[in-house]
N, C-alpha and C positions, 0 to 999 in steps of 0.2 A: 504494500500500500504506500502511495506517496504520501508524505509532508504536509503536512496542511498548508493550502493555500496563503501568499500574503493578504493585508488589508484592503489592498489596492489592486487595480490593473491600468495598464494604459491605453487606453484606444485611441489609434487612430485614423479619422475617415476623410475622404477629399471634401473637400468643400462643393457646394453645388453650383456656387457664383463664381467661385475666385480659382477653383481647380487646386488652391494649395492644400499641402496636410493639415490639418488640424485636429493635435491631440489632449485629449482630454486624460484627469486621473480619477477613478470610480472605483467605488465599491462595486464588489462582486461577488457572485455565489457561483456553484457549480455541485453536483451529488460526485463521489471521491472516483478521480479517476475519465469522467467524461469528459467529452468534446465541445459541450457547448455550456456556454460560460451564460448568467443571468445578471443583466442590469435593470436600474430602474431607472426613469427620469423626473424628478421630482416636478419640473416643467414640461413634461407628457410633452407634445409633439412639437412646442415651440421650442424648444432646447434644438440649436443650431448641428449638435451632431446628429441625433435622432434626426432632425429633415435630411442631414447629409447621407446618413445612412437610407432613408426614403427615397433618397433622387441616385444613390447607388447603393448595393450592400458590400461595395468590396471595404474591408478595411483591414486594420493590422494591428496584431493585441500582443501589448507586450508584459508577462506575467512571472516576475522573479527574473528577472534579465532575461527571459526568453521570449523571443517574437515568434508572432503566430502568421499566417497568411490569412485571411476570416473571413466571412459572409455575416451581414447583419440583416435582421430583420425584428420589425415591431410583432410583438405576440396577438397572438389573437383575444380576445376580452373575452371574458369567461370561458375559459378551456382548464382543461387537466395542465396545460402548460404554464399558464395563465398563475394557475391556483401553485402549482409547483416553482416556479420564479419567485413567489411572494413569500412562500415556506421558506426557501432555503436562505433568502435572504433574512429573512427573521430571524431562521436560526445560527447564524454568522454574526447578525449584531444587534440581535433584539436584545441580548442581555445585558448592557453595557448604557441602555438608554432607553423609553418609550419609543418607537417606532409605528406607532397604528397609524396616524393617519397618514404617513407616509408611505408607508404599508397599502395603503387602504386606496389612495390616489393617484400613486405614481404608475406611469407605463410603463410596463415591461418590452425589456428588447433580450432578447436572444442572438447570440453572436457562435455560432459553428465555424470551429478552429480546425484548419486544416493540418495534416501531418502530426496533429496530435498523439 
């Protein structure tokens, strides 16, 4: 079994206007071992990487110094995935602070890592 995950990851996706990178640093979840990584956006679909990722899903997630090659995509609302993004992130930081309505609010995106 790997190491647990760090705090953090880094994503980053092309811009939809400007073509340049733009990397963000997020919280993340993932269940031990799998390929696809769970974020939230606490600004659901106006957060500038979430569009980025809308207008393409390639992008590139760098986690413990390791970069990933990715696809992103926003999850579907109310799904088994939906409801499992919101879990695993709970249980990664829900105990260190309240997290409901953020929990409760924010959009889920799913990012599948390639060569994982």
């Amino acid at each position: 079994m790997s190491p647990p995950d760090p705090q953090f990851c880094y994503v980053t996706t092309r811009g939809r206007v400007t073509g340049k990178p733009h990397e963000i640093e997020i919280w993340f979840a993932r269940e031990p071992d799998a390929s696809t990584i769970y974020l939230l956006s606490g600004g659901r679909d106006r957060s500038d990487w979430v569009k980025n990722i809308q207008a393409d899903g390639a992008a590139t997630v760098r986690i413990d110094g390791r970069t990933f090659d990715a696809t992103g995509r926003v999850v579907e609302p109310h799904t088994d995935e939906d409801a499992l993004a919101r879990r695993l992130l709970e249980e990664k930081y829900g105990h260190t602070q309240d997290l409901t309505r953020w929990l409760r609010e924010s959009l889920p995106v799913a990012i599948d890592l390639s060569g994982q």
